[in-house]
VONU-19205 format. One record per residue: x, y, z of N, C-alpha, C in turn. Coordinates in steps of 0.2 Angstrom, whole numbers, padded with zeros to 4 digits, always signed. Example, Ala and Ser with C-alpha at 12.3 -4.5 7.8 and 13.67 -1.06 7.14 Angstrom:
BEGIN
+0066-0028+0039+0062-0022+0039+0066-0016+0039/+0064-0011+0035+0068-0005+0036+0064+0000+0039/
//
This chain:
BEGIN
+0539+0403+0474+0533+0407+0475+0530+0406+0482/+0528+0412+0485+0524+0411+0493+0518+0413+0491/+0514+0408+0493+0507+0412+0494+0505+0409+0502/+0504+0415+0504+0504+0414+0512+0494+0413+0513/+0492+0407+0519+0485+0404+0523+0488+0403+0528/+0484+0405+0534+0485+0406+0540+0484+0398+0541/+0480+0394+0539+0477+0388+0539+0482+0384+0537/+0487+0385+0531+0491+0382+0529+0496+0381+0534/+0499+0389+0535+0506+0388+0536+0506+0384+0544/+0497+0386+0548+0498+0380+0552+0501+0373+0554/+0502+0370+0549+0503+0364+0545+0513+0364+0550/+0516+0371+0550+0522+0369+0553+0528+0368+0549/+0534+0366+0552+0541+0364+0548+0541+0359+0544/+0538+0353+0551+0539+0347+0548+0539+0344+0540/+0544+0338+0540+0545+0336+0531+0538+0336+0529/+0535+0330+0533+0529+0330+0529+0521+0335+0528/+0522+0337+0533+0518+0345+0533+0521+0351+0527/+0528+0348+0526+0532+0353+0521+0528+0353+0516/+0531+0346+0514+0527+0344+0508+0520+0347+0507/+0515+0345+0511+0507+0346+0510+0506+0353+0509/+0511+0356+0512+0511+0366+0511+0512+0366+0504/+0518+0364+0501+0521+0365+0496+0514+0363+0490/+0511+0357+0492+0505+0353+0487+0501+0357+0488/+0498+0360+0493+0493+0366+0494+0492+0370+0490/+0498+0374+0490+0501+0380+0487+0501+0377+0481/+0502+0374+0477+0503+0371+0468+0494+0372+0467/+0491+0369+0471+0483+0366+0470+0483+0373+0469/+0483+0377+0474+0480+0385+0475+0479+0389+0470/+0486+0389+0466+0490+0390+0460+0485+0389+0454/+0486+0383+0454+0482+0379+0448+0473+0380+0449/+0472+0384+0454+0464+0384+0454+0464+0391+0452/+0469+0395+0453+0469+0404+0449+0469+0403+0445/+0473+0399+0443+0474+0399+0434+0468+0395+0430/+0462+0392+0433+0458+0389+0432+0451+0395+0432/+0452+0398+0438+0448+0406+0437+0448+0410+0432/+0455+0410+0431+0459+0414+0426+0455+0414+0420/+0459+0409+0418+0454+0407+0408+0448+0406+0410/+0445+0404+0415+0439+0403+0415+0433+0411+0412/+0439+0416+0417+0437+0422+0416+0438+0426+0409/+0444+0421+0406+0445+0426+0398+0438+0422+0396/+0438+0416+0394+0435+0412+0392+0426+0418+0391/+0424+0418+0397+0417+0421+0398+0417+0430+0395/+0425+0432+0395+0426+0439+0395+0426+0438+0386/+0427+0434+0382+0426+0430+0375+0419+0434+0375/+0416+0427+0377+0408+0427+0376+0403+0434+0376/+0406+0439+0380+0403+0443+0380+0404+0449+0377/+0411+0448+0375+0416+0453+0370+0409+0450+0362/+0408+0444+0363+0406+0442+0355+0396+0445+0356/+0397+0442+0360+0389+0445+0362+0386+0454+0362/+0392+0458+0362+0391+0465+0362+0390+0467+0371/+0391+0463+0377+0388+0464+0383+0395+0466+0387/+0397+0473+0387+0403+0477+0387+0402+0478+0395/+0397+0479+0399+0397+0476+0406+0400+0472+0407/+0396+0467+0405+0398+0460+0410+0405+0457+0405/+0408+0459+0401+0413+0459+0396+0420+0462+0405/+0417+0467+0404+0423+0473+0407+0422+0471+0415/+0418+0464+0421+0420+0463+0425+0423+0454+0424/+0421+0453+0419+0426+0446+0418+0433+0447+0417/+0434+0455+0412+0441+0455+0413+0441+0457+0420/+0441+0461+0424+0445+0464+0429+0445+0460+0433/+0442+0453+0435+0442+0448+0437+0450+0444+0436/+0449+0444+0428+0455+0439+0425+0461+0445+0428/+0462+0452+0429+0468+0456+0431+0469+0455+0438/+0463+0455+0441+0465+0453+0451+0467+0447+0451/+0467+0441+0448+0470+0435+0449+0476+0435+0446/+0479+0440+0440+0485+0441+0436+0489+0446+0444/+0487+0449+0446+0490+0453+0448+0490+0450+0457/+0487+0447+0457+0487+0441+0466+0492+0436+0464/+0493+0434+0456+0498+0428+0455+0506+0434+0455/+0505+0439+0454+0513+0443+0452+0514+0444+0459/+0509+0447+0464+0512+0448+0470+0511+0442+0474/+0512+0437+0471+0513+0430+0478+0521+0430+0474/+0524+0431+0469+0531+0430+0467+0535+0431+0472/+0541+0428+0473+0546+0429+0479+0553+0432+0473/+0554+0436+0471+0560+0440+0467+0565+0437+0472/+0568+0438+0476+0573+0436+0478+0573+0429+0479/+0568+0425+0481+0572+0417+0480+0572+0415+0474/+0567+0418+0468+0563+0415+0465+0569+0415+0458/+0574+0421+0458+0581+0421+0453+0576+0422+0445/+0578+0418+0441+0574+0422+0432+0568+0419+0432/+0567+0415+0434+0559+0411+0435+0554+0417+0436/+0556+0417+0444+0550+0422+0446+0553+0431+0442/+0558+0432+0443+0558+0440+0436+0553+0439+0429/+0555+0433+0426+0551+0433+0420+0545+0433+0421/+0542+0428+0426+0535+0428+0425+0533+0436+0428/+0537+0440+0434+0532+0444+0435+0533+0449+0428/+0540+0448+0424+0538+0454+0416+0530+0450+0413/+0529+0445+0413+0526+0442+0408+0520+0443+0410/+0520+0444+0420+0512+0447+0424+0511+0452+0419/+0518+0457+0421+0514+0463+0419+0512+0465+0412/+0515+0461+0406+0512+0462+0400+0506+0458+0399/+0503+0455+0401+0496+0451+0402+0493+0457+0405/+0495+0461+0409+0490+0464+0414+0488+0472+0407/+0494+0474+0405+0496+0478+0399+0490+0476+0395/+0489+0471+0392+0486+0467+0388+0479+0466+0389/+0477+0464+0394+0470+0464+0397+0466+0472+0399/+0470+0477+0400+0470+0484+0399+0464+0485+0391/+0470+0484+0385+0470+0483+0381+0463+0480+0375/+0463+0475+0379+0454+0471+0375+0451+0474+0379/+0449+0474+0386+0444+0480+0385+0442+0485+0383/+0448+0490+0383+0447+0495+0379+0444+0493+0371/+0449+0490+0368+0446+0489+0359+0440+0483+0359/+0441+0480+0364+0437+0473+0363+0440+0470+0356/+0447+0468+0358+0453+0464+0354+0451+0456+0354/+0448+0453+0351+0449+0446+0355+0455+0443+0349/+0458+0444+0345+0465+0445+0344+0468+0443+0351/+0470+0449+0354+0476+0450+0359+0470+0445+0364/+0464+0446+0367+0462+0439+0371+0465+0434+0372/+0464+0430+0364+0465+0424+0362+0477+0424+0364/+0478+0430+0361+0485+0430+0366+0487+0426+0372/+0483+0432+0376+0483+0432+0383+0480+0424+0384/+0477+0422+0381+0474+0415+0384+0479+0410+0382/+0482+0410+0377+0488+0405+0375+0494+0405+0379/+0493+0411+0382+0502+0412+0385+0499+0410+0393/+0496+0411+0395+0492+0409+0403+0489+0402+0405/+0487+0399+0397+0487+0394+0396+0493+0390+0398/+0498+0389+0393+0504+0386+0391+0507+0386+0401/+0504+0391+0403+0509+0392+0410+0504+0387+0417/+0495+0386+0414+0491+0383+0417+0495+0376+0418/+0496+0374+0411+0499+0365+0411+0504+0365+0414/+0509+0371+0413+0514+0368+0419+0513+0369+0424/+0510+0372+0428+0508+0370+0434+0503+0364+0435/+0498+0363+0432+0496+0355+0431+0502+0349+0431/+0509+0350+0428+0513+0347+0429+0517+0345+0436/+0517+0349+0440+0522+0353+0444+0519+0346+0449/+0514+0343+0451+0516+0338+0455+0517+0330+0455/+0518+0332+0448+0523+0324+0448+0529+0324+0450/+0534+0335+0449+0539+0334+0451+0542+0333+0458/+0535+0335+0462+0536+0334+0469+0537+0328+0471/+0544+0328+0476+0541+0319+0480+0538+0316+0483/+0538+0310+0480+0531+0306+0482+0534+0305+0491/+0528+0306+0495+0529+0305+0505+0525+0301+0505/+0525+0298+0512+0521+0295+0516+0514+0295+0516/+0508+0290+0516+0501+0292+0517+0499+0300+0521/+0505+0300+0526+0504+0307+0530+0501+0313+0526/+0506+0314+0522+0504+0321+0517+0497+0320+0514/+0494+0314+0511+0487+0314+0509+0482+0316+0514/+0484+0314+0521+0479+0315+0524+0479+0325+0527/+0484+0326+0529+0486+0333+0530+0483+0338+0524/+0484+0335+0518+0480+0337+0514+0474+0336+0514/+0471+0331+0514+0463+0331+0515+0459+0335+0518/+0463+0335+0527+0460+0341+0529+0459+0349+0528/+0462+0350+0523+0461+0357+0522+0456+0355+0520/+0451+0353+0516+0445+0350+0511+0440+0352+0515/
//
């Protein structure tokens, strides 16, 4: 997955600069997807509420960050990983189409289980990374 910051990729070649890119970019990740359901989440409330406005910018909220996570995808490095998530973008995006039109919270609660289950793994994703030197915590700091 690339997701490209002029301030990131400052950071350089180097291992441990790699690293801190790489940890950025996950953090980055995991804070869309925290947008995310946060936006179905409130696109819920307002779906139950009867407030079809503010319904219909939570979703379109929840689709820009569905559709900023399908175009950070790298298809050529990324092999069936990146192919399946970008089909499984675009049926989420197909889907979110969908509740607002009917105001489904059926297919909602969908879309939040499968975006969900994908949040945890990236929640997981930095345990896989190896552990570096103090250097990478501080490099990371500074972005803050």
């Amino acid at each position: 997955m690339r997701v490209h910051f002029k301030a990131m990729e400052s950071y350089g070649e180097g291992n441990h600069a790699s690293q801190a890119l790489v940890a950025d970019k996950v953090e980055l990740i995991q804070m869309l997807f925290d947008g995310l359901i946060d936006s179905l989440v409130t696109a819920k409330g307002h779906i139950q509420r009867g407030s079809i406005e503010d319904k219909n910018k939570s979703l379109m909220r929840a689709g820009r960050i569905v559709l900023g996570l399908q175009g950070s995808l790298d298809l050529d490095k990324g092999g069936d990983l990146a192919r399946n998530l970008y089909e499984l973008y675009s049926y989420v995006t197909r889907r979110l189409v969908h509740v607002n039109a009917r105001n489904d919270l059926d297919a909602l609660q969908e879309v939040h289980t499968l975006l969900n289950e994908i949040r945890q793994a990236w929640r997981d994703v930095p345990n896989l990374l190896p552990k570096s030197a103090p250097a990478t915590g501080v490099a990371m700091s500074s972005m803050h």
